[in-house]
Structure formats: structure tokens, C-alpha cells
C-alpha positions as CSV (number, residue, x, y, z in Angstrom):
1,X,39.0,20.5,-73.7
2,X,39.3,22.1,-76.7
3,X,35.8,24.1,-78.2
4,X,34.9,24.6,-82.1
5,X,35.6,28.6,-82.1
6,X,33.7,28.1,-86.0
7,X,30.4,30.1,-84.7
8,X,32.6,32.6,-83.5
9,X,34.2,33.2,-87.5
10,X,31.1,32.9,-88.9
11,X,29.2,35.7,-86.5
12,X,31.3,38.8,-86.2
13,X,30.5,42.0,-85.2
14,X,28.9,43.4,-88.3
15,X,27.4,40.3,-89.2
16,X,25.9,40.1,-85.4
17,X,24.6,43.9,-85.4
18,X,22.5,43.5,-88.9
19,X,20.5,40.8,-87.0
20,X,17.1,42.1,-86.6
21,X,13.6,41.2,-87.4
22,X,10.5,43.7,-87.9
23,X,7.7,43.0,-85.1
24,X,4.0,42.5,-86.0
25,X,1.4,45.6,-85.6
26,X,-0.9,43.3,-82.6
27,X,-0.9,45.6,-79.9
28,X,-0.7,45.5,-75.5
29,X,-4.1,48.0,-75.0
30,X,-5.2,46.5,-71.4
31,X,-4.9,43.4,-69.2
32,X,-6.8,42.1,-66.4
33,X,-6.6,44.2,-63.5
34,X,-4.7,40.9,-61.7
35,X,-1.3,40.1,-63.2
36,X,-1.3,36.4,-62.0
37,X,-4.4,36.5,-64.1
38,X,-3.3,38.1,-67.1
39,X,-0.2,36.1,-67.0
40,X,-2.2,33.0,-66.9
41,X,-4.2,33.6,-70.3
42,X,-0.1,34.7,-71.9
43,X,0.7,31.2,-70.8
44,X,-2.2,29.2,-72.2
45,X,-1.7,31.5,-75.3
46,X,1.9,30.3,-75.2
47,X,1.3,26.7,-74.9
48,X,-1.5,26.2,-77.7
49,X,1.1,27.6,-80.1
50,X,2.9,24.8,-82.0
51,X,6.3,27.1,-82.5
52,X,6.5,27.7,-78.7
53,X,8.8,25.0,-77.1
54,X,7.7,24.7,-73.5
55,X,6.7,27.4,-73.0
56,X,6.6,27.1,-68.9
57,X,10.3,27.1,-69.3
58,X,12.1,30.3,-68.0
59,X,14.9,32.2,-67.2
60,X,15.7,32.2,-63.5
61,X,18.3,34.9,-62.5
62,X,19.7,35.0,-58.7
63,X,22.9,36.8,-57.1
64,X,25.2,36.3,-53.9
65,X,26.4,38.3,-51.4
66,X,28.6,40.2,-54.1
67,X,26.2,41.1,-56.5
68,X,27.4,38.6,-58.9
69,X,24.2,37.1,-61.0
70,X,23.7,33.9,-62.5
71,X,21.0,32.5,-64.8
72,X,19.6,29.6,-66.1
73,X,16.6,28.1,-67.4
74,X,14.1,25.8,-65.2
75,X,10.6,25.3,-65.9
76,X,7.3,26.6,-64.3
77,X,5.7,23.7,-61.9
78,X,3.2,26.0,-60.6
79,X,0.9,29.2,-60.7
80,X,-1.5,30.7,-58.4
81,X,-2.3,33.9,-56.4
82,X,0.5,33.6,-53.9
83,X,3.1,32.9,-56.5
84,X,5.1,31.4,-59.5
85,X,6.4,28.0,-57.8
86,X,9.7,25.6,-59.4
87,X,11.4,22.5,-58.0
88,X,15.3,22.5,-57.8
89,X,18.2,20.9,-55.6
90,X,18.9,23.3,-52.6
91,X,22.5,22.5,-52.7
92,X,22.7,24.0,-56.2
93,X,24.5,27.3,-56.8
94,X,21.0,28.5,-57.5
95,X,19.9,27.2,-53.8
96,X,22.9,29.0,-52.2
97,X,22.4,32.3,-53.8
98,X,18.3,32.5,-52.9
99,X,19.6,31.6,-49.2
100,X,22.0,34.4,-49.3
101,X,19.5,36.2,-51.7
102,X,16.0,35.9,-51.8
103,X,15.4,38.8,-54.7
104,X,15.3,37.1,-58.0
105,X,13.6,37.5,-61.4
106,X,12.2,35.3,-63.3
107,X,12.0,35.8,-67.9
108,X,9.6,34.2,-70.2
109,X,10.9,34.4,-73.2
110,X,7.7,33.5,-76.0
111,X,9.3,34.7,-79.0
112,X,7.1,33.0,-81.3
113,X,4.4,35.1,-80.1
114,X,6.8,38.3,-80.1
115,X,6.2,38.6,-76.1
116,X,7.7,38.1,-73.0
117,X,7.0,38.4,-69.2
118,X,9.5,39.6,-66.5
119,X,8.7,38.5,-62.5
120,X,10.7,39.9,-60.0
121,X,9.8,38.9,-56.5
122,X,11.5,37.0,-53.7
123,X,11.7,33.2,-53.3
124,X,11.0,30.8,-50.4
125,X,11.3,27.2,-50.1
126,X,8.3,25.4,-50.3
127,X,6.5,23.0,-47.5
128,X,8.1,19.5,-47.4
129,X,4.6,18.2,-48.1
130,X,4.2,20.0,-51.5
131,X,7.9,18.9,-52.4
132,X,6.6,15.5,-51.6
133,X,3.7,15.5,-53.5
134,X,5.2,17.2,-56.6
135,X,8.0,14.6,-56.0
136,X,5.9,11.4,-56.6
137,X,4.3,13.1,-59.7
138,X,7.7,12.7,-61.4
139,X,8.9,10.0,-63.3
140,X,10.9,7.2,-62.0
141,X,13.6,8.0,-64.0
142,X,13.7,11.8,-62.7
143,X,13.1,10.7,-59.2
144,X,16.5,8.5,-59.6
145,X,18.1,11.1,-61.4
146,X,17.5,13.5,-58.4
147,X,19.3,11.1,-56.1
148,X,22.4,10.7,-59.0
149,X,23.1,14.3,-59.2
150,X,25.1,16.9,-56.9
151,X,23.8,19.5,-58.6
152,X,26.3,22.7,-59.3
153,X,29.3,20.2,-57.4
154,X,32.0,19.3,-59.8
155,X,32.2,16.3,-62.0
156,X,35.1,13.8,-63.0
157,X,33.3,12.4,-65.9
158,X,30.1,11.9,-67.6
159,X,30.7,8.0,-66.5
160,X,30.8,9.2,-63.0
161,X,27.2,11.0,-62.8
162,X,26.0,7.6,-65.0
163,X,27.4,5.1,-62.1
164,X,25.8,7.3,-59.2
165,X,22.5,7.0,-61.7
166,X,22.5,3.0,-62.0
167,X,23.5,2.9,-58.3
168,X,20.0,4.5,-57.0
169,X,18.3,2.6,-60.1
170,X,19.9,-0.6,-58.6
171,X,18.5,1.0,-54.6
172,X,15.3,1.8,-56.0
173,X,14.2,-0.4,-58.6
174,X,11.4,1.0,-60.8
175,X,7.7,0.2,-59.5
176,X,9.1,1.0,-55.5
177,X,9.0,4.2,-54.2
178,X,11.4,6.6,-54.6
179,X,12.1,8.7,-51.4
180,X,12.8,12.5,-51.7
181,X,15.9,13.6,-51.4
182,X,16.3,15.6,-48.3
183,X,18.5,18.8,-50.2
184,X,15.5,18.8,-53.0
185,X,12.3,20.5,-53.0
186,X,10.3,23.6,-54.7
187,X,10.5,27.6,-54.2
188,X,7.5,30.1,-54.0
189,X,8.5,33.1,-55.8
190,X,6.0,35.9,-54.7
191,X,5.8,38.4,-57.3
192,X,6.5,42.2,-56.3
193,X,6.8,43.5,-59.8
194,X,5.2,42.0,-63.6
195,X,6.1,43.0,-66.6
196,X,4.4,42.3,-70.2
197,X,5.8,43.2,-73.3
198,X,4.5,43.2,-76.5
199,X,6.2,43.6,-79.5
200,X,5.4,46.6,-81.8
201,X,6.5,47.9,-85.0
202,X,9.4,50.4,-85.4
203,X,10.5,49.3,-82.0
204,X,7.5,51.1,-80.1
205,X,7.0,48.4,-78.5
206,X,4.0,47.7,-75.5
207,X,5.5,47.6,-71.8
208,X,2.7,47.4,-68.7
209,X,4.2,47.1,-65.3
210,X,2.3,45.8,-62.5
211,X,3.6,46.7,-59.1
212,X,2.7,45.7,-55.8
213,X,2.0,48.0,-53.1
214,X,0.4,47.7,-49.7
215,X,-0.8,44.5,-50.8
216,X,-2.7,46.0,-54.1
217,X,-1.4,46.0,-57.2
218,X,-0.6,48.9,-59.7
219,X,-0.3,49.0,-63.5
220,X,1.5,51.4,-64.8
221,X,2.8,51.9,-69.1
222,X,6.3,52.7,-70.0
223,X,8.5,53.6,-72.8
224,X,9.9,51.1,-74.5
């Protein structure tokens, strides 16, 4: 496969290092004494705003046994006191690294609103029940598309992944009902550590951390 390296001639180094943009003078002065709280009005702010592209969507990083971290982006499927909850195929390199790994962190990323939210916390799979119920929320065409994919396993061709997709269309036609796929489900992150930031102007940007100890939590502001 050959990629277009244009992007690469068009960005260099100097070109790359004047990128910067001045931030706005709205400040961070206090949030709710509960983080799952606070972070709850940040993502209805988020989501009202007409720049924000989904704005549950975020930044999962996880690591194996070696210390070697991956990310990618899934979306937010859930929020309450116990945790920040996402659905996912188990058999994905995500699923093997939580179940060598359970620390992760999770990055919202609301630029538009010159903010951003940082979770770190270990994960746990979710009861088979919730996966169900969250499961038959979905549309058809994701519930198929669960069954099609291998998710992280390699991949002959794009025509490969479409066959496997007609095949469980052909199984489960639309209108039946869609079984869940015993390797998918959702995780429970439970949040030992939140962090808001605000952006400031001249860099002195807003950072409160919230951290969990004996069961209460702790808010605490740092540099930027």
C-alpha cells in the first residue's frame, strides 16, 4: 500500500511549531463538590454546542503487560455515580489489555469549548444483562455489524468484512432479533482521579483535580 506523504511536505517542523491559537479569558473558579456531577453539566454544555461533534466521544488509552499503551476513540454509553460505562468487543486489543490491565484513562477532548476532561480509573466488564439491554437499543444494522466483525484480528479485504456482514444480515434478517454476541458487552470504568481544564489566556490555564480517597473525593488546583 502505498500512502500520499503530501501532508507530510506541506507540515514541517517550523510550519507545525507556529501552530497555536490564543484561549478565551472564561475562567475554572469552582465546581460541584461531586466530579461525576460537575462532569455531567461539561457534557450537557458540550452537547448543546453546534461546533462540538459528539461530544460523548472519547479517547480511551489502555496498556499490556509491557507498558505499551494504545488509544483510540469510543463513545460514552453511560454515566452515573459508580462510573463512566462504553460497549466494545472483548476480543479486541482493547479487551485484552483491560484483562491484563485494568488502569486506563479516559480524554474528552471539547475543543470548541477550549476544555477537556481526563478520567483515570480502572475498568470492569459490565453484567450480561446491561450488555443485553444496551444491545437491543442498537440498530439493526450495528447489531449485525457486531456479529461481522473480529474486532482488532486481521483482515484480507474490505470484501471480506462486507461478506461476513451480508452473511449475519442473511441469519438475522431485519425485524428478528438479533442475539448478543457472546465476546461483546460494556465496561464500568470507576473513576479514581478527574481532571478539568479550562483554557486561559497566556497559557495559565485552569486545572482542578479530583481525587478519590477512602471513598471521598478531594479537589485539589494545579499549575498548568
Amino acid at each position: 500500500m502505498t500512502l500520499d506523504t503530501g501532508m507530510e511536505q506541506r507540515y514541517g517542523r517550523d510550519e507545525i511549531s507556529a501552530m497555536r491559537r490564543s484561549y478565551g479569558e472564561e475562567g475554572l473558579t469552582s465546581l460541584p463538590d461531586d466530579p461525576i456531577e460537575a462532569f455531567s453539566i461539561w457534557l450537557a454544555e458540550a452537547a448543546k454546542n453546534p461546533i462540538v461533534v459528539e461530544a460523548n466521544a472519547m479517547v480511551l488509552s489502555t496498556s499490556d503487560l509491557d507498558g505499551v499503551i494504545s488509544s483510540r476513540t469510543v463513545l460514552l454509553k453511560g454515566i452515573d455515580s459508580t462510573g463512566f460505562t462504553f460497549y466494545t468487543n472483548y476480543s479486541s486489543q482493547k479487551g485484552h489489555e483491560i484483562a491484563q490491565n485494568s488502569s486506563v484513562s479516559l480524554l474528552f477532548p471539547w475543543f470548541a469549548l477550549e476544555r477537556q476532561v481526563i478520567v483515570q480509573g480502572r475498568a470492569e466488564k459490565n453484567s450480561r444483562e446491561d450488555s443485553e439491554k444496551y444491545f437491543r437499543s442498537r440498530p439493526w444494522s450495528s447489531q449485525i455489524g457486531a456479529w461481522a466483525s473480529h474486532q482488532s484480528a486481521p483482515l484480507a479485504s474490505r470484501e471480506e468484512l462486507e461478506s461476513r456482514w451480508k452473511g449475519a444480515a442473511e441469519k438475522w434478517p431485519e425485524g428478528s432479533q438479533v442475539p448478543l454476541p457472546p465476546e461483546w458487552g460494556g465496561y464500568l470504568v470507576q473513576p479514581d482521579r478527574i481532571e478539568f481544564w479550562q483554557g486561559r489566556y497566556s497559557r495559565l490555564h485552569d486545572r482542578l483535580r479530583f481525587e478519590r480517597h477512602n471513598g471521598e473525593w478531594e479537589i485539589h488546583r494545579y499549575y498548568p
